[in-house]
C-alpha positions, -999 to +999 in steps of 0.1 A: +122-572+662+160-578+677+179-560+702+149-558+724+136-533+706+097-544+714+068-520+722+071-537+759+109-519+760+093-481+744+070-488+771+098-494+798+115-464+783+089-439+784+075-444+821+112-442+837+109-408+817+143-421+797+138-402+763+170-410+748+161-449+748+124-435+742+130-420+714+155-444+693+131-469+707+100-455+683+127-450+657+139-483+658+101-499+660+095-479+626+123-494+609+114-530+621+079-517+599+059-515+636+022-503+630+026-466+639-009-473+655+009-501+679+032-474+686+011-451+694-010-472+718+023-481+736+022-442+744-013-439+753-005-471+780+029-452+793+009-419+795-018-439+822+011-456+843+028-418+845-004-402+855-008-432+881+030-426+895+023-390+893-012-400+917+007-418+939+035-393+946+064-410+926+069-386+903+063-349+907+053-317+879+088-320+867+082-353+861+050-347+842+067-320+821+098-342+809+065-368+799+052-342+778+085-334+765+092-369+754+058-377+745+056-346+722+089-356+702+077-395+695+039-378+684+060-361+659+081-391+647+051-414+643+028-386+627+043-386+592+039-425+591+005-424+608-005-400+580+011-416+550-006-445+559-043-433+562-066-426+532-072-394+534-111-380+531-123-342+533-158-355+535-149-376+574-150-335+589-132-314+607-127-317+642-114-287+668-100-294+701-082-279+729-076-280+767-101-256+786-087-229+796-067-233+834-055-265+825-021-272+806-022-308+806-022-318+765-009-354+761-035-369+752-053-344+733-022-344+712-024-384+707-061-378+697-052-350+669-023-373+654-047-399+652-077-381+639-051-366+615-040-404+603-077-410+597-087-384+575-102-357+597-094-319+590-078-313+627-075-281+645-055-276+676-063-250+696-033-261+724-038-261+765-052-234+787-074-223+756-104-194+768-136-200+758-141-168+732-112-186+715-127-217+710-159-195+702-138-175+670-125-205+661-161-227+654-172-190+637-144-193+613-130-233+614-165-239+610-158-277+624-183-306+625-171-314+661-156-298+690-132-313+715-126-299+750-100-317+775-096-313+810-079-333+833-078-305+865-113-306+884-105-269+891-109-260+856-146-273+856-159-236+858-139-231+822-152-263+810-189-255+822-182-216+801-174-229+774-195-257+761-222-230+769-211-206+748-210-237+718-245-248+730-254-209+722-234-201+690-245-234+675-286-223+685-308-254+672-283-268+649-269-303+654-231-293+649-204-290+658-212-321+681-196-309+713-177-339+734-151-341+767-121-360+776-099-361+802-091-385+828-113-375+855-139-368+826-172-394+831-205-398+819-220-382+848-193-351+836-208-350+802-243-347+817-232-323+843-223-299+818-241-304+789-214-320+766-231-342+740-205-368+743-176-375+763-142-400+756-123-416+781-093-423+759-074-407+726-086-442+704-125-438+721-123-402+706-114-415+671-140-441+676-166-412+686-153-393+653-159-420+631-192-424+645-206-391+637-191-383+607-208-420+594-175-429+580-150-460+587-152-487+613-132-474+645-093-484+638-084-513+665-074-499+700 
């Protein structure tokens, strides 16, 4: 790589929110034949230092959104590499996900479904601030081997709490769709809390957890 264009410089780009250098920074790192997986990693590390500026009262909502923004347009640059470089396997399962409904925070529920993509899972989105009867009609007809919910917002708990109930119920004695959490507040204590089989703290631990249960590849390196 020349011209600085390093994963250290995407990652100087995308926490000073800069998404013209962000941007032609992943584009550039493609070129130069950069593991889309590196790339995406870079964004996972820049989406943890915004959340920690956000914490300390550096940046503000706008700030969040112009992160989402720029986050969201890199996703969909790397994705088509991510993909064409995967082996692609109906039998690893399909996977449903979205953000409880309340919450609107989707970064890193979109990072997880590119990379579950790239590794050969069926993936539906369900988007943020998703109700529980719609993640409820979805299982019915999706019919997925595992279930995703994010939350970041501790508010949204109540939502979180509905939902995987409502799963727990439709699914009766069966052992799928595995139901797991993530978020950045999200803990083990939250997964026991309310009743989630499984919980991941980061998008690459929810590929890992993926992999697991569908008894398929090692996890791909974080």
């Amino acid at each position: 790589m020349t011209d600085g264009i390093t994963l250290a410089a995407l990652n100087a780009a995308l926490v000073s929110l800069d998404d013209v250098a962000g941007v032609e920074t992943a584009r550039r790192l493609l070129e130069c034949g950069v593991a889309p997986i590196e790339i995406m990693t870079a964004c996972e590390k820049s989406l943890t230092e915004i959340g920690e500026k956000y914490a300390r009262g550096e940046y503000f909502i706008a700030g969040l959104i112009m992160a989402g923004d720029l986050m969201s347009r890199i996703i969909e640059l790397v994705t088509p590499r991510l993909v064409a470089g995967a082996e692609t396997n109906s039998a690893r399962g399909r996977v449903l996900i979205g953000t409880v409904q309340g919450d609107i925070h989707g970064l890193g529920k979109n990072i997880a479904g590119a990379l579950l993509s790239a590794y050969g899972f069926s993936v539906r989105d369900l988007g943020v601030d998703v109700v529980c009867e719609d993640f409820v009609r979805e299982c019915r007809e999706f019919k997925p081997d595992i279930v995703g919910l994010s939350v970041l917002l501790s508010t949204c708990y109540p939502h979180l709490a509905e939902t995987i109930r409502a799963l727990r119920e439709l699914r009766g004695q069966k052992e799928k769709p595995a139901i797991f959490i993530s978020g950045a507040q999200v803990t083990p204590q939250t997964k026991e809390r309310y009743g989630a089989d499984y919980y991941a703290e980061t998008a690459f631990d929810t590929v890992h957890l993926c992999q697991k249960l569908a008894g398929c590849d090692p996890p791909p390196p974080a």
